[in-house]
VMD Tcl script that builds the backbone (N, CA, C; Angstrom):
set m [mol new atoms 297]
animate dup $m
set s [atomselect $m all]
$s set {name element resname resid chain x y z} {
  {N N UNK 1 A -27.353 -13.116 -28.574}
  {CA C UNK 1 A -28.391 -12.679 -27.669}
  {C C UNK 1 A -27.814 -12.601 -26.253}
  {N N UNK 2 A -28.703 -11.495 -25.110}
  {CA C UNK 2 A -28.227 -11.661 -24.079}
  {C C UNK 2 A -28.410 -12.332 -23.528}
  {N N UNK 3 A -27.509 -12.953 -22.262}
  {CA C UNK 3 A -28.193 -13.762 -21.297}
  {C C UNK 3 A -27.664 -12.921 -20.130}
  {N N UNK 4 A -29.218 -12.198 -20.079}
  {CA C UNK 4 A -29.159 -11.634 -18.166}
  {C C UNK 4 A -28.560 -12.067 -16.962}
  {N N UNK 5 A -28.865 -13.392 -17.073}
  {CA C UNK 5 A -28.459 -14.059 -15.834}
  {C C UNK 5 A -27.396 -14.612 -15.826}
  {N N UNK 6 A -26.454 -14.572 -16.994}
  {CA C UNK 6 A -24.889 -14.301 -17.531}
  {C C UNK 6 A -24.340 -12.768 -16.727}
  {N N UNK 7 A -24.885 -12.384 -17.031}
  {CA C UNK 7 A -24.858 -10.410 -17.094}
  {C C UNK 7 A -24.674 -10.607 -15.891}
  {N N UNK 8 A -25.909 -10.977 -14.976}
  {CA C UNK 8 A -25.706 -10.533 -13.209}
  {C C UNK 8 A -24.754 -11.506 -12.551}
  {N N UNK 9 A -24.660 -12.328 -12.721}
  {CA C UNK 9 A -23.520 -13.416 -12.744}
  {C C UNK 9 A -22.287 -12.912 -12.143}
  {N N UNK 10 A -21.873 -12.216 -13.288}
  {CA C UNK 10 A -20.658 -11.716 -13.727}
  {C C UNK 10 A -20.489 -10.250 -12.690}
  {N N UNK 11 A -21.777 -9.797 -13.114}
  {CA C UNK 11 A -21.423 -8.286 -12.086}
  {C C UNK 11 A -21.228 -8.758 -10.565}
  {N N UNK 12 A -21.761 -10.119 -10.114}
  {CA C UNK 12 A -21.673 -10.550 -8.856}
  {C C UNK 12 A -20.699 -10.575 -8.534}
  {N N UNK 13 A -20.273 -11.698 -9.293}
  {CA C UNK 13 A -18.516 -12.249 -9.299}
  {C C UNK 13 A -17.512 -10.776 -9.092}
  {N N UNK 14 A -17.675 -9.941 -10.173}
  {CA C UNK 14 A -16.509 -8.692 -10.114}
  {C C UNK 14 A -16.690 -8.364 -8.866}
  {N N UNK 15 A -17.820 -8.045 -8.452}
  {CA C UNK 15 A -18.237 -7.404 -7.178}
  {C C UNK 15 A -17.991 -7.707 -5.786}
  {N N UNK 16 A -17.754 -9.064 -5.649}
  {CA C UNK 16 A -17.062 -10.127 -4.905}
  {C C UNK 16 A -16.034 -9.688 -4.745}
  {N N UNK 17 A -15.066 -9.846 -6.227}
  {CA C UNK 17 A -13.991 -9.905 -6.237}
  {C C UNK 17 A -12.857 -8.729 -5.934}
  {N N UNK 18 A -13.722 -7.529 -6.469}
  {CA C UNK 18 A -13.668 -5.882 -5.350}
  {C C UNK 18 A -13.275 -6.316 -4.225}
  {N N UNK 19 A -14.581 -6.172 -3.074}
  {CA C UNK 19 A -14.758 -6.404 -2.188}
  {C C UNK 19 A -13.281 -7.306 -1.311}
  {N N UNK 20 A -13.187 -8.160 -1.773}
  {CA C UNK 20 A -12.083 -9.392 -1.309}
  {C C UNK 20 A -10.954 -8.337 -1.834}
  {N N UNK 21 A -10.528 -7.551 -2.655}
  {CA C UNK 21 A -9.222 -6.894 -2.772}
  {C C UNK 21 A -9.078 -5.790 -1.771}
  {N N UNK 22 A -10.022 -5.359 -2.003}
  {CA C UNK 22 A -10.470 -3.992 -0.846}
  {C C UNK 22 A -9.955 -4.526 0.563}
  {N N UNK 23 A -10.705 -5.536 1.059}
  {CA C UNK 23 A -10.019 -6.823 2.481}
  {C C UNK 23 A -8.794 -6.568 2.455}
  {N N UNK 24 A -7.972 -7.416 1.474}
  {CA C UNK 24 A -7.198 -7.823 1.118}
  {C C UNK 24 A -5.785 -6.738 1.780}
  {N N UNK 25 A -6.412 -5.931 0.503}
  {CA C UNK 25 A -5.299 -4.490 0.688}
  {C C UNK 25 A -4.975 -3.779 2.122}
  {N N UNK 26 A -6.524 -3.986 2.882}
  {CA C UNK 26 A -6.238 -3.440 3.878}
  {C C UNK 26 A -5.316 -4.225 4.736}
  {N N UNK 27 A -4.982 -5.586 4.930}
  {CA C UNK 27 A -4.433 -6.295 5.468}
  {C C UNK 27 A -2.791 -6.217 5.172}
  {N N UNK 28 A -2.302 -5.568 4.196}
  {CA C UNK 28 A -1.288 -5.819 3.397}
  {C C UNK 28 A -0.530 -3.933 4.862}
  {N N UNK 29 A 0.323 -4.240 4.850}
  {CA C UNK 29 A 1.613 -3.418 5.737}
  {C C UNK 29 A 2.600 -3.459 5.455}
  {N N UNK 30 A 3.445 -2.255 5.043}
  {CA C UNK 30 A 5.130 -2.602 4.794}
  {C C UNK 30 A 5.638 -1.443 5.369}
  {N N UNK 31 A 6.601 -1.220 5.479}
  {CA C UNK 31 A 7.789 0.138 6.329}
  {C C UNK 31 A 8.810 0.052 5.660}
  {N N UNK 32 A 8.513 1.735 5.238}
  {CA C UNK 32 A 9.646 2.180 4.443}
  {C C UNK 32 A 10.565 2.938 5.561}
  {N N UNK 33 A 11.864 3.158 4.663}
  {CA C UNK 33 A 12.825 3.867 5.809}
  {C C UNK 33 A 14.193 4.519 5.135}
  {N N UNK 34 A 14.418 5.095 5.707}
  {CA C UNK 34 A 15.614 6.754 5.586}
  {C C UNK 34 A 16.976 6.350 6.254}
  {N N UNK 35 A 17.905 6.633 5.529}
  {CA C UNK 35 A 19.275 6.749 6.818}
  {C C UNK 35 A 19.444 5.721 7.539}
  {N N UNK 36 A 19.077 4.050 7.016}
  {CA C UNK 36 A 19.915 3.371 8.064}
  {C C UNK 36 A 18.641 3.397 9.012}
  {N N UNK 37 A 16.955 3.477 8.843}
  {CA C UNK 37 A 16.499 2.876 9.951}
  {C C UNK 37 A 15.817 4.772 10.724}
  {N N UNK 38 A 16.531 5.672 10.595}
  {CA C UNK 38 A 16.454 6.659 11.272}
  {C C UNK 38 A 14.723 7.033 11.070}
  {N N UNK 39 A 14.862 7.279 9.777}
  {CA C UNK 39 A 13.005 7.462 9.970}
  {C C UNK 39 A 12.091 6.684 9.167}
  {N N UNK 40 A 11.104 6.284 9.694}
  {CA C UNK 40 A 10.281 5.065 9.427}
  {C C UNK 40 A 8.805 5.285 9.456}
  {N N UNK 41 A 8.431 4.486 8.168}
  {CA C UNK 41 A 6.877 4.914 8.205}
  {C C UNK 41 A 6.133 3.591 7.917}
  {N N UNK 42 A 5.075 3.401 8.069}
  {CA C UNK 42 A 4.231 2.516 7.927}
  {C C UNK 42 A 3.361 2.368 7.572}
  {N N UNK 43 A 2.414 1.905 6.300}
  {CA C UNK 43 A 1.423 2.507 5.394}
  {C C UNK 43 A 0.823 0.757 5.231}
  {N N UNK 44 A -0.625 0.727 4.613}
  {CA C UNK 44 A -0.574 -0.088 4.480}
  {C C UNK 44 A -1.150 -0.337 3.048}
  {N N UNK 45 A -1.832 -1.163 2.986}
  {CA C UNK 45 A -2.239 -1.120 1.302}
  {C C UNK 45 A -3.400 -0.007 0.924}
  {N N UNK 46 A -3.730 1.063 1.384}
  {CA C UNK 46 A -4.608 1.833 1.240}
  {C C UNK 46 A -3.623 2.878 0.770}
  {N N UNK 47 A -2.630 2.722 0.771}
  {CA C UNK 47 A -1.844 3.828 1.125}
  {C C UNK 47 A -1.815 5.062 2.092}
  {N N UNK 48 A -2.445 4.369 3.083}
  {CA C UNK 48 A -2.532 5.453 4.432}
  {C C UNK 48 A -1.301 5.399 4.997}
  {N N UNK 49 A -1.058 6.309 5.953}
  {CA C UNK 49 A 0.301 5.976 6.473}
  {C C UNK 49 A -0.143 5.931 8.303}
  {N N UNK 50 A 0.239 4.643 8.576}
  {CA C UNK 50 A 0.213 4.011 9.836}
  {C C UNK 50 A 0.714 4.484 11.495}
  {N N UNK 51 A 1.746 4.865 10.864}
  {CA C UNK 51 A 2.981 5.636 12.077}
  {C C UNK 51 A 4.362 6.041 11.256}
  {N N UNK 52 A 4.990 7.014 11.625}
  {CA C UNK 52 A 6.122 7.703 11.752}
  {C C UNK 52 A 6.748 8.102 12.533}
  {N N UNK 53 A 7.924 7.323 12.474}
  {CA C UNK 53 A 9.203 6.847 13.925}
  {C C UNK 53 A 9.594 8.342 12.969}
  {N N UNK 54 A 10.707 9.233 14.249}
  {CA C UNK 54 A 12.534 10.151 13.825}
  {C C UNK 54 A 12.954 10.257 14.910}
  {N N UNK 55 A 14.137 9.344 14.780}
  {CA C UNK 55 A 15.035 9.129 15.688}
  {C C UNK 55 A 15.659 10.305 16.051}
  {N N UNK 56 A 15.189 10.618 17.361}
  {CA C UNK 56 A 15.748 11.887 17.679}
  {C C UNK 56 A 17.146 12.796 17.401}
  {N N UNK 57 A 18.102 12.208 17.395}
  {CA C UNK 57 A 19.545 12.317 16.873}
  {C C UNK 57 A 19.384 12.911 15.510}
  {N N UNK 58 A 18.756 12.869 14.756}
  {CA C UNK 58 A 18.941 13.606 13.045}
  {C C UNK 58 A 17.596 14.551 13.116}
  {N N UNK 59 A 17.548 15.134 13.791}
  {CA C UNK 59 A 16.662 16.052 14.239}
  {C C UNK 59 A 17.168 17.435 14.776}
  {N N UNK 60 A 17.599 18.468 13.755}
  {CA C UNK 60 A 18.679 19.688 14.079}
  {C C UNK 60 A 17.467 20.778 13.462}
  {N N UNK 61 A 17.423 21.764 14.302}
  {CA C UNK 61 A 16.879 22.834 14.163}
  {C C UNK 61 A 17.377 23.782 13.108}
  {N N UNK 62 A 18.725 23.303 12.750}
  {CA C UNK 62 A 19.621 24.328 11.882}
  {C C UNK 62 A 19.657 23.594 10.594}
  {N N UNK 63 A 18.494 22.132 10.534}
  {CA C UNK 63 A 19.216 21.575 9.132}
  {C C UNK 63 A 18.001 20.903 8.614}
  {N N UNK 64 A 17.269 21.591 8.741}
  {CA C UNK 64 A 15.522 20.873 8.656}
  {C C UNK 64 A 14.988 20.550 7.256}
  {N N UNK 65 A 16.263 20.999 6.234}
  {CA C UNK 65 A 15.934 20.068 5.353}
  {C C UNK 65 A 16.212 18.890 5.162}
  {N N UNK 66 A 17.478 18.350 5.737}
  {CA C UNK 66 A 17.815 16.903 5.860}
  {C C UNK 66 A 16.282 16.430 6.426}
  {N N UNK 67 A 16.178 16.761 7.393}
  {CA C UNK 67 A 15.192 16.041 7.838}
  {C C UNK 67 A 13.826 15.910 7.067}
  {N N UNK 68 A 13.303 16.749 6.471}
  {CA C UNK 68 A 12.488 16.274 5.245}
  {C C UNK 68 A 12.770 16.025 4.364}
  {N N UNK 69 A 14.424 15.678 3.821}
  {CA C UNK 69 A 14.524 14.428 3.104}
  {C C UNK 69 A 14.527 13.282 3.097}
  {N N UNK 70 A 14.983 13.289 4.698}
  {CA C UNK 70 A 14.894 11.718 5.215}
  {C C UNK 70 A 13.429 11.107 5.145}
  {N N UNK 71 A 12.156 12.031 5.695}
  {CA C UNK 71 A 10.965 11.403 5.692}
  {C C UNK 71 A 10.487 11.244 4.070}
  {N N UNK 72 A 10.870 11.887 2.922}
  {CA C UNK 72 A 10.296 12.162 1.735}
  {C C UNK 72 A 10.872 10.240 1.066}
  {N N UNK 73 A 12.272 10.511 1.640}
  {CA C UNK 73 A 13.129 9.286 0.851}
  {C C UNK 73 A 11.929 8.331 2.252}
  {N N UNK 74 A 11.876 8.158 3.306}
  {CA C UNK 74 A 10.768 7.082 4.025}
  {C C UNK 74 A 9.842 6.783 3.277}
  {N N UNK 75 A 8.971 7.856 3.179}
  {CA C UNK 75 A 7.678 8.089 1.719}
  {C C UNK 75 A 8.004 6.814 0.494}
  {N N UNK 76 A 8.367 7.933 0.219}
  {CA C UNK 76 A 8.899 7.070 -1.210}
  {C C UNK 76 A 9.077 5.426 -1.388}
  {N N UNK 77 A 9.961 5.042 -0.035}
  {CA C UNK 77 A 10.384 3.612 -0.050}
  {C C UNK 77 A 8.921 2.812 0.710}
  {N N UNK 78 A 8.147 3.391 1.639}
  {CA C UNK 78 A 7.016 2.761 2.043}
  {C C UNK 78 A 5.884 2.794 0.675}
  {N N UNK 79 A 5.878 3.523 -0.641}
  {CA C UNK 79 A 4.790 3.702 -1.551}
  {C C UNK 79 A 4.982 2.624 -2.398}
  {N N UNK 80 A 7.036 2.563 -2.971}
  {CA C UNK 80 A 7.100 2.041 -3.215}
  {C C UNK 80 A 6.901 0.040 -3.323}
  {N N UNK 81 A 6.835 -0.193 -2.074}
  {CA C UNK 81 A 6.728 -1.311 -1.988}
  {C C UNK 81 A 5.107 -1.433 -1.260}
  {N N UNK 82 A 4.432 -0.442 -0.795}
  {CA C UNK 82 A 2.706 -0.885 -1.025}
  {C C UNK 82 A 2.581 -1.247 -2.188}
  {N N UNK 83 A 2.974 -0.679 -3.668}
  {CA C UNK 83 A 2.623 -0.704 -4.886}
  {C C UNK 83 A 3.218 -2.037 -5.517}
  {N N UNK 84 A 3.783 -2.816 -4.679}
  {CA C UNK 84 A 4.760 -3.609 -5.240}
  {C C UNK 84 A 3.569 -4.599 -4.801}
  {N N UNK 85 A 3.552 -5.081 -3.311}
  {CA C UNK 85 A 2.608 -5.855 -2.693}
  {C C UNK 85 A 1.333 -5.821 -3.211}
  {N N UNK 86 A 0.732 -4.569 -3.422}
  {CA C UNK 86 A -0.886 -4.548 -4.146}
  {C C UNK 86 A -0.859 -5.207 -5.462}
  {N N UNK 87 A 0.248 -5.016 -6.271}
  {CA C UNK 87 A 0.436 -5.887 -7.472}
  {C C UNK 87 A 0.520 -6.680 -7.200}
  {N N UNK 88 A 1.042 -7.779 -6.673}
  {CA C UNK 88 A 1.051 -9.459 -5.928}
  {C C UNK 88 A -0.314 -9.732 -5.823}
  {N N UNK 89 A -0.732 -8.850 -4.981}
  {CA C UNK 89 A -1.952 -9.528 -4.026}
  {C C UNK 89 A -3.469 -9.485 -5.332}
  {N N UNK 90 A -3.356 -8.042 -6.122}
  {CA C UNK 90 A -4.359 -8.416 -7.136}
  {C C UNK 90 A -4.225 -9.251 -8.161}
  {N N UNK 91 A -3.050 -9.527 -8.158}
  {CA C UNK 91 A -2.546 -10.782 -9.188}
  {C C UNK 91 A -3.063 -12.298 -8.587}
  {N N UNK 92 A -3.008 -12.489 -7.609}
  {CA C UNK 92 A -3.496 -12.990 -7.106}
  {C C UNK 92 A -5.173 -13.127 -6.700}
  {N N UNK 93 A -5.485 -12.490 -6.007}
  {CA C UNK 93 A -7.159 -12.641 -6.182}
  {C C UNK 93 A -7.722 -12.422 -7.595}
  {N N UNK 94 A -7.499 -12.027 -8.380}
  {CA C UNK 94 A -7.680 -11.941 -9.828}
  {C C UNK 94 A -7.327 -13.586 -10.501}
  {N N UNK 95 A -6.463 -14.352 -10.079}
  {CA C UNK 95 A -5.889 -15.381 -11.058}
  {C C UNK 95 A -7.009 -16.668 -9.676}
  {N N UNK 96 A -7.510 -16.061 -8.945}
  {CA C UNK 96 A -8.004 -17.210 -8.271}
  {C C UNK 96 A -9.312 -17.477 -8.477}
  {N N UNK 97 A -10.206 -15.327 -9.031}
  {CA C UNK 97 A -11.567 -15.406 -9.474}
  {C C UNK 97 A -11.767 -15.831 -11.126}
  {N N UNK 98 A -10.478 -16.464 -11.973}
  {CA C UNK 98 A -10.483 -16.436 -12.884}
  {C C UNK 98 A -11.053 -15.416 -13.772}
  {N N UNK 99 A -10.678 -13.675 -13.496}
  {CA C UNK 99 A -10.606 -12.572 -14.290}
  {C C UNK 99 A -9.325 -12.636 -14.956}
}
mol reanalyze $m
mol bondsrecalc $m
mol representation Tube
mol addrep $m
């Protein structure tokens, strides 16, 4: 049989426990980067991206694909490690709401 007040309980708790990751994530920041530092981005656990440094020096009018490789390889290394951190952090609020 059901127990309702099992039922809402539970939807509370998940709902909580959303909420607190959602926090959570937003708090979470890492910077990825290209070339030794040259270009740099900053995203945070939303996967928004924060700011983007290019060091003026690798910045050639005649070679503008380097340069959107450098930001793609930035990309990449800032996604990579949001995705790394968001796994931590829901591992965490998850092992603390006992889900």
């Amino acid at each position: 049989m059901f127990d309702q007040k099992k039922i809402i309980n539970m939807i509370e708790k998940a709902t909580n426990v959303q909420q607190n990751m959602k926090d959570q994530l937003m708090n979470v920041k890492v910077s990825g980067s290209s070339g030794g530092g040259m270009v740099c981005i900053d995203m945070n656990g939303h996967f928004e991206i924060l700011s983007l440094k290019i060091n003026q020096n690798i910045v050639d009018k005649d070679d503008i694909n380097f340069l959107e490789d450098m930001i793609i390889s930035a990309m990449n290394d800032a996604l990579s490690k949001v995705k790394k951190e968001t796994a931590a952090q829901m591992k965490l609020i998850t092992s603390k709401s006992g889900f």
